[in-house]
DOLUMDO-805442 format. One record per residue (C-alpha): residue in one letter; x, y, z. Coordinates in steps of 0.25 Angstrom, whole numbers, padded with zeros to 4 digits, always signed. Each point is the difference from the previous one (the first is absolute). Example, Ala and Ser with C-alpha at 12.3 -4.5 7.8 and 13.67 -1.06 7.14 Angstrom:
2
A+0049-0018+0031;S+0006+0014-0002;
END
This chain:
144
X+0337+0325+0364;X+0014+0000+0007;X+0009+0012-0005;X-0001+0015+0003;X-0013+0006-0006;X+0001+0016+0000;X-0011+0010-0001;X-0003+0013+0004;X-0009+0002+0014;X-0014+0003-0009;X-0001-0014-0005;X-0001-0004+0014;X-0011-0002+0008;X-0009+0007+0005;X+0005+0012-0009;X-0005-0007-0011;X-0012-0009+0001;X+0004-0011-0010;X+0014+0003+0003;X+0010-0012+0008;X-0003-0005+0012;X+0012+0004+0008;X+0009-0012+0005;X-0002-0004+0014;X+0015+0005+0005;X+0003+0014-0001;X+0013+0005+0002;X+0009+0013-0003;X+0011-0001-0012;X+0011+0000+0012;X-0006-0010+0009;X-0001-0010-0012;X+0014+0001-0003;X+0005-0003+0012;X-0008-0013+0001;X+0003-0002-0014;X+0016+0000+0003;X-0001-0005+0015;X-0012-0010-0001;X-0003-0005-0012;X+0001-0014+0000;X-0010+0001+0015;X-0010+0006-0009;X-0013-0007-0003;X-0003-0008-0011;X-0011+0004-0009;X+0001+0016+0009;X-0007+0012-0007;X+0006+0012+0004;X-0004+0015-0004;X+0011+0009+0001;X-0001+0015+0000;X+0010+0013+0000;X+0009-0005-0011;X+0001+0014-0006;X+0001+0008+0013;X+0013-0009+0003;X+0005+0003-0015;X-0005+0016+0000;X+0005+0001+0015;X+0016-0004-0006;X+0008+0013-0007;X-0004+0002-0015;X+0013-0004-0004;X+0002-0013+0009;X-0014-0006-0003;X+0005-0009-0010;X+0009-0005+0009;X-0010-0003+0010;X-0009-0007-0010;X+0013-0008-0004;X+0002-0004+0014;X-0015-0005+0003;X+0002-0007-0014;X+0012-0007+0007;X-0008-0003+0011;X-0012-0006-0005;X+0007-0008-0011;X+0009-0006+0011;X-0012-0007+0005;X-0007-0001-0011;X+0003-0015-0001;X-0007-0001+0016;X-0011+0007-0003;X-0003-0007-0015;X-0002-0014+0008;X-0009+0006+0011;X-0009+0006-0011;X-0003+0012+0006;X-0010+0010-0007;X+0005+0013+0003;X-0006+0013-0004;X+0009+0012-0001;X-0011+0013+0002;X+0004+0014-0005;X-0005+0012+0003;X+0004+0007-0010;X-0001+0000-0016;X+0007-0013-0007;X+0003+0007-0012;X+0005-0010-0013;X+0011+0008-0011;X+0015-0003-0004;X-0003-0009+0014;X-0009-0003+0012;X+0000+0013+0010;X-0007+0005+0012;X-0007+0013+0000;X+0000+0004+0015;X+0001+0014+0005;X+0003+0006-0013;X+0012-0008-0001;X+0006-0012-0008;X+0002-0013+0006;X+0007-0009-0005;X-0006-0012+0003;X+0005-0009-0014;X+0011+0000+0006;X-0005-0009+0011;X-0009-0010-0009;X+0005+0002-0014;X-0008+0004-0012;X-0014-0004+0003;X-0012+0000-0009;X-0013+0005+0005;X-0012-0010+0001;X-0015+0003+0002;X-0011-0010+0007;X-0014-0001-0003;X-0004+0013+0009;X+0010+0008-0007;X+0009+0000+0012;X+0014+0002-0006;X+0014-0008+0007;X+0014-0004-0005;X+0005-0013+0005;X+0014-0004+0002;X+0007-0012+0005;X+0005-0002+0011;X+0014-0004-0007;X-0003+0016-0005;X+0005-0004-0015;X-0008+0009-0011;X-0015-0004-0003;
END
């Protein structure tokens, strides 16, 4: 399924049994961004990546300057969203922490607020068979 599918780290394997098999391409946050912005169109077609440490880049940023740093990777990522939509990438974005759903989408980390809505809009939760629980955004990062 091309797009960005966005779960917390205990619906992946192994720390689940029937939880999702984890994409064969792991990565960290910063390290996907910077292929993202300097390699997009050189990725591979069909590629599955599972990239991690999303909310320590975002709870690593000053409280009052992570909006702007969720702004920026949104800029980022939408700039090659086009590239990235014909290559049909399935990319899983794994938290550690706590994707918690009120007024918006937030990340739950450290005992701290992240703002990652900002990043892929307002995202409705889904559930599979096994009850592992995901949002899923486009790579365009318009609302779902």
């Amino acid at each position: 399924m091309p797009g960005y599918r966005i779960f917390e780290k205990r619906f992946l394997k192994p720390y689940k049994d029937n939880g999702f098999e984890q994409n064969p391409d792991r990565m960290g946050f910063l390290n996907f961004l910077r292929e993202v912005k300097n390699y997009a169109a050189k990725l591979p077609r069909f590629g599955r990546y599972c990239v991690f440490g999303l909310d320590e880049l975002l709870y690593m940023a000053d409280a009052e300057n992570r909006r702007g740093v969720a702004a920026d990777i949104h800029r980022q990522l939408g700039s090659a969203a086009q590239q990235l939509e014909r290559k049909l990438l399935d990319i899983q974005i794994v938290c550690e922490g706590k994707l918690v759903r009120g007024d918006t989408l937030w990340l739950d980390y450290r005992q701290e607020r992240l703002p990652i809505d900002v990043i892929f809009g307002d995202l409705h939760k889904q559930e599979d068979k096994d009850g592992n629980e995901f949002y899923v955004a486009a790579f365009n990062l318009t609302s779902g």
